[in-house]
C-alpha positions in Angstrom: 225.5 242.1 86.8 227.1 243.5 89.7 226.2 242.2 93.4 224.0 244.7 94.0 221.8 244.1 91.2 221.7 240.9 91.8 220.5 241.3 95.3 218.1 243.7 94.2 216.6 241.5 92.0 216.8 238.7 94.2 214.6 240.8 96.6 211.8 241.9 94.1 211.4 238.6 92.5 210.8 236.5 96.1 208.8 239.3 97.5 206.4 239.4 94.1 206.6 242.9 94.0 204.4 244.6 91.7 205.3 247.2 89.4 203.1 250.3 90.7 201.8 253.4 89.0 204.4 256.2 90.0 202.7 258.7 92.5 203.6 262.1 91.7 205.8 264.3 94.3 204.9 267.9 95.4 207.2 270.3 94.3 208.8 270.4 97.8 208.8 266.7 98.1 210.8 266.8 94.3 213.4 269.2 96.1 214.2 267.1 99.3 214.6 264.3 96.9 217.1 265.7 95.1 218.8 267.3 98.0 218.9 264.3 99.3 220.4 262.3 96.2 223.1 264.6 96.3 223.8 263.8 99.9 224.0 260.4 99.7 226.1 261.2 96.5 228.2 263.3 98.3 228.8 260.4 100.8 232.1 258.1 100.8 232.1 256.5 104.2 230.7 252.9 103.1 229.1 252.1 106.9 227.3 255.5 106.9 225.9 254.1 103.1 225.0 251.0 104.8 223.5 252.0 107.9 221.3 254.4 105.4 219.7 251.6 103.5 219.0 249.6 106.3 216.9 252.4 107.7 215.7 252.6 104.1 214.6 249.1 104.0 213.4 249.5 107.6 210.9 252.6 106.5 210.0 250.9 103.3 208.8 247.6 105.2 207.0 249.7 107.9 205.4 251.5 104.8 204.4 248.2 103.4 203.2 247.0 106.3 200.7 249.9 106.9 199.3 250.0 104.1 197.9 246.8 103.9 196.9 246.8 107.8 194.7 250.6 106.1 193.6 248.3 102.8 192.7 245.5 105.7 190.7 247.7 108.1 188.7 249.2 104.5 187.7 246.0 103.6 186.9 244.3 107.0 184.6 247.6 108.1 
């Protein structure tokens, strides 16, 4: 197992994630992920990788966080 799969699993097991049902793209959603993959494929400069995941993590988090501050405010009223 290299490093990063180790880190990555380190992550999901001490935040409990849940496995979740996939939510389906739009078609145009599909095509800016793949453009996308083959950017960051494309990509050799190891900070510019970095800086990207930490925004990823960053997005992911603030993504996390608003949607159980939207569960929150259905089930208080």
């Amino acid at each position: 197992m290299t490093f990063l799969d180790q880190a990555h699993h380190n992550f999901i097991a001490s935040n409990r994630i849940q496995p979740m049902a996939l939510i389906e793209l739009s078609m145009a959603q599909t095509f800016e992920v793949e453009r996308l993959k083959r950017d960051i494929e494309a990509q050799n400069d190891p900070e510019v990788l970095r800086a990207l995941v930490k925004d990823l993590l960053r997005a992911w988090f603030s993504e996390k966080a608003s949607t159980n501050q939207a569960i929150q405010q259905q089930l208080n009223g």
